[in-house]
N, C-alpha and C positions, 0 to 999 in steps of 0.2 A: 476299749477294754477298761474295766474300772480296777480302782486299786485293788480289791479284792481279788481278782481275777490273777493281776498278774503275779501274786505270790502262791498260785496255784500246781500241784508237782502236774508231770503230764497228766498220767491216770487222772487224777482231779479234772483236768482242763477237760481228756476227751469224757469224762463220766459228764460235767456238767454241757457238753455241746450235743451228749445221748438223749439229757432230758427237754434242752431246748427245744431241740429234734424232735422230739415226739410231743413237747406240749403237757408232759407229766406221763409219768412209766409206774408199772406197781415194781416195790422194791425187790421182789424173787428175780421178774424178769429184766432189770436193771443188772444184777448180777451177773446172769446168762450174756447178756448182750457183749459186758465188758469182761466178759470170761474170768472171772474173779470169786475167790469163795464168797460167803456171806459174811464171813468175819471180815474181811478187806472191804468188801461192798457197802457194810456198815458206815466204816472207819471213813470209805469214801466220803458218803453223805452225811454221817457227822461233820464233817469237815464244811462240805459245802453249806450246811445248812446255817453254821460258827459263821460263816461269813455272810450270811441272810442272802445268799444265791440260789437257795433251793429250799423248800419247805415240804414237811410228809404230816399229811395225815391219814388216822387210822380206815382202815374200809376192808372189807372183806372181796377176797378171789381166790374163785377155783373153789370153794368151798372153806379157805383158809385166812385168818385172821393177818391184815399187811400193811405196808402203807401207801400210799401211792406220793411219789416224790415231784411234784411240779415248782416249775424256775420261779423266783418270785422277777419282777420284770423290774429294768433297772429304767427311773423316769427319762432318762436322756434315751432309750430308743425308742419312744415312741413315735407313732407314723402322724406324721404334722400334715401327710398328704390328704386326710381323712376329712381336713378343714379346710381344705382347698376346690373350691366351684370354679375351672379355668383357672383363670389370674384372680381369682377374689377371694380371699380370704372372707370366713364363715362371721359373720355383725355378732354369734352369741359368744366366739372370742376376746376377751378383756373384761373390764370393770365395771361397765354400764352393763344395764339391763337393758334387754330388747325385744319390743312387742313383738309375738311371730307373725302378724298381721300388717308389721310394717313394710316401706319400699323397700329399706335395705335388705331384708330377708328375703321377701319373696324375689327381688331380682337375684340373690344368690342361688335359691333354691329354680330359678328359672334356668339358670346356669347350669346346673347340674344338670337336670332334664335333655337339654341339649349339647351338652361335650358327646365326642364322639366314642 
């Protein structure tokens, strides 16, 4: 949980674990979800938004002018498994640059191919 996070009231917390959940919600039905007027549901995502947790932008639904509120993603959870072929870590990981034509690539990407 990041600093922002933990000085979050409940509503806060389950408002922002609504939008993780869904991957971004339009703001009406954000509302409905956490049973909350629009005035509170606001306040909510002003809030989380102050803590760069969450970002809205504008889009039309239903026929009506809204925003749609998705998480901004926090760099520590990303999935490091993405880079992983078996036990080999992916050769375009780090500071060198690397031909995708070389050994160390094609036997990772051989890797891949074959995990079960």
């Amino acid at each position: 949980m990041s600093t922002a996070e933990n000085g979050l009231s409940e509503i806060e917390r389950e408002g922002l674990e609504l939008i993780r959940e869904t991957g971004g919600i339009h703001q009406s039905e954000f509302w409905k979800e956490l049973d909350v007027d629009s005035r509170k549901g606001s306040r909510i995502i002003d809030g989380l938004e102050e803590q760069e947790l969450v970002e809205r932008e504008e889009t039309v639904y239903d026929g009506h002018n809204t925003y749609l509120v998705t998480p901004i993603r926090d760099p520590r959870d990303l999935e490091f498994s993405m880079l992983m072929a078996g036990d080999m870590l992916s050769p375009f990981v780090g500071d060198e640059e690397v031909d995708p034509q070389s050994d160390a690539f094609s036997q990772w990407v051989m890797s891949l191919a074959y995990e079960d």
